[in-house]
Residue, then its C-alpha position, 0 to 999 in steps of 0.5 A: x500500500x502507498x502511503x499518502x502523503x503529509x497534508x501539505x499546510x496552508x500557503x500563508x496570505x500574501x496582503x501586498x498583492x491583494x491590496x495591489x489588486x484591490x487599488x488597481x480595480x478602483x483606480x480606473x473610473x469608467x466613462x460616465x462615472x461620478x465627478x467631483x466638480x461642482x456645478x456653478x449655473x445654477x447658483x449664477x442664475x439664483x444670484x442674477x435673479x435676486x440682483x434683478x430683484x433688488x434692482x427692482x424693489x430699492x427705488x420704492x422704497x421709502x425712508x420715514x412714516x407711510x404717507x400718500x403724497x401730493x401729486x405735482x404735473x412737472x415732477x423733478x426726481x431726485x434720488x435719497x442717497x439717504x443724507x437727507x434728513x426726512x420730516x414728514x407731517x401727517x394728521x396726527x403729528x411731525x416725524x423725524x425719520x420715524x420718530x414722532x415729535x412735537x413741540x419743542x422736541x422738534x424744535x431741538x432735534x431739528x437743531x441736533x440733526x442740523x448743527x452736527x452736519x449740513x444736511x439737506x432737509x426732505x419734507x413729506x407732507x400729507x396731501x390731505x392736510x391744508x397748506x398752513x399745517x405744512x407751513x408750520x413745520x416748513x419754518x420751524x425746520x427754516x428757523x435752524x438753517x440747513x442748507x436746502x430743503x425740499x418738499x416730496x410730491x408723486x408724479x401726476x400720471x395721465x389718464 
């Protein structure tokens, strides 16, 4: 009878090949696999449409307290670049800014804003009020001195 043979032991593993293996089958990236880049176009076009946004809702915006304004037929615009002190003068009393003031009070606030630079003076008034009330304000805002004023009106749109 043949003897058989010892059984042979097991081939000990070799790790450097099997890692080897392993990083080369990932190293390849197939046609139409997965990038890594980040896609801008669609934050531009967010970006340009709050641009467009913002350009189309700055110019309405009013600085002092909500009033509804005369209407004049020859208009002159000018931009608030918001160096302008606002007064504006409705029924129930005299802003500044949007600070309600009466009095004395506004006497001294007009002299706090005025002294302390040469700011030109925006006066709104309602258009529902009589000349005399808005005249009233007009020369205590006078009596400080700044260098302009100017009264606001809407532009009278035709028909």
């Amino acid at each position: 009878m043949t003897e058989a043979a010892p059984p042979t032991p097991p081939r000990p593993k070799t790790p450097k090949k099997r890692r080897h293996r392993i990083h080369q089958v990932h190293s390849k990236v197939k046609s139409g696999g997965i990038r890594s880049d980040i896609n801008v176009t669609p934050l531009v076009d967010v970006v340009l449409v709050l641009l467009i946004i913002f350009m189309v809702v700055t110019p309405m915006l009013h600085r002092g307290v909500a009033i509804e304004l005369p209407e004049t037929q020859h208009h002159a615009r000018k931009n608030d670049t918001g160096e302008q002190l606002i007064v504006s003068v409705r029924a129930d009393g005299v802003y500044i800014e949007t600070d309600k003031l009466e009095g004395e009070k506004l006497d001294a606030r007009l002299r706090v804003e005025l002294t302390s630079s040469s700011r030109a003076v925006h006066v709104r008034a309602d258009r529902n009020l009589h000349y005399g009330d808005v005249r009233k304000v007009l020369n205590q805002v006078h009596a400080v001195g700044p260098n302009s004023i100017s009264l606001a009106t809407d532009e009278r749109k035709p028909n």
